[in-house]
N, C-alpha and C positions, 0 to 999 in steps of 0.2 A: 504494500500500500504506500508505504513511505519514496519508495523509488516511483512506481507509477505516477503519483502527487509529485514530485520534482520534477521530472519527464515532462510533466502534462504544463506543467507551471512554465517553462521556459517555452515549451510550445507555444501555450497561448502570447507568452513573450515574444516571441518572433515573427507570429502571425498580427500581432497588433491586435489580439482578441482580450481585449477588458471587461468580457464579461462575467459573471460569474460560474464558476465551478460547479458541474452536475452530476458529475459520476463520484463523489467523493461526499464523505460527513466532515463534514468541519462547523468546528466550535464556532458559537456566538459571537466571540471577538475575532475569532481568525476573519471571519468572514466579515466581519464589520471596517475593518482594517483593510479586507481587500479592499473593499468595496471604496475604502477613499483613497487609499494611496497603489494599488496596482498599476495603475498606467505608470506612477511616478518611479515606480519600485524596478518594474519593467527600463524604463528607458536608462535607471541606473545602472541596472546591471550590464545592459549594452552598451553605455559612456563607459564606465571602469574594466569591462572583463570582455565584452566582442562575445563570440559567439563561445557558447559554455559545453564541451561535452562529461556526461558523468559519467567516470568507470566503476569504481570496486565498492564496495563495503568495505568500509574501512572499522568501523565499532559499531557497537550497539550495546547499548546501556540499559537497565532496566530501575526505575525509582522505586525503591523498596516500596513496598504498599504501607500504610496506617490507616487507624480509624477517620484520621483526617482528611485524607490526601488518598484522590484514584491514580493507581496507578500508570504510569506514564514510561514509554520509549523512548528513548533519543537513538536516533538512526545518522549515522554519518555515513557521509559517501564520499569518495576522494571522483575530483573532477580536474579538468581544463578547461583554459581558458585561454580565446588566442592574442592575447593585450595581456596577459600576467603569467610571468614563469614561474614563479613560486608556487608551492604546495598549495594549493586551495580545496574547500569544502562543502559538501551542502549538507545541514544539519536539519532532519525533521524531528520535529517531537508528535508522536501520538497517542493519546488516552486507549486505553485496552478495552471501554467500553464500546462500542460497534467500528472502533479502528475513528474514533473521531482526530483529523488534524487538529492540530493547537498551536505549533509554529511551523515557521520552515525560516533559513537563514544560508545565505551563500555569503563565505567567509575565507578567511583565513586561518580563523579559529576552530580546531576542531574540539569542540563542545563539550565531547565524552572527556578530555583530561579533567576540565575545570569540573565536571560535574565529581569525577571518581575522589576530589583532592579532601 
């Protein structure tokens, strides 16, 4: 899920499609967020990084569960990028309850150390 949702997200990147997301559960915020800064998010990603491909899983994390807190993924994926030589990432996060997205982050940072520390 987390891969298809990054996939799908750069797609719609590229195609100029700021509509929103239908094959996919996402969170009340996630989608509220798209819904105002996608185009913006988009056109950043193409000024800083050019066209993005994802290759490997790189971690995947899992948020201990508590009484308080549902359980939660972080999926990292190592990718390219043709404007950045450095190592870069795409980090989703998803609730385990019907696979709902909650972030997604293309970076430098890959997510899973900060979270493991």
């Amino acid at each position: 899920v987390a891969l298809n949702f990054a996939k799908a997200y750069l797609e719609k990147c590229e195609k100029k499609d700021y509509t929103p997301f239908q094959d996919f559960n996402i969170t009340g915020w996630v989608q509220y967020s798209l819904n105002q800064n996608f185009e913006k998010s988009c056109q950043q990603i193409n000024e800083n990084l050019g066209k993005i491909e994802i290759k490997n899983l790189e971690a995947a994390y899992l948020q201990k569960y508590t009484k308080d807190l549902d359980p939660i993924d972080l999926m990292v994926f190592t990718m390219t990028s043709e404007k950045v030589q450095k190592p870069l990432f795409v980090n989703v996060w998803i609730y385990h309850d019907k696979n709902f997205i909650s972030g997604i982050n293309f970076s430098e940072r890959n997510y899973s150390i900060d979270v493991k520390k």
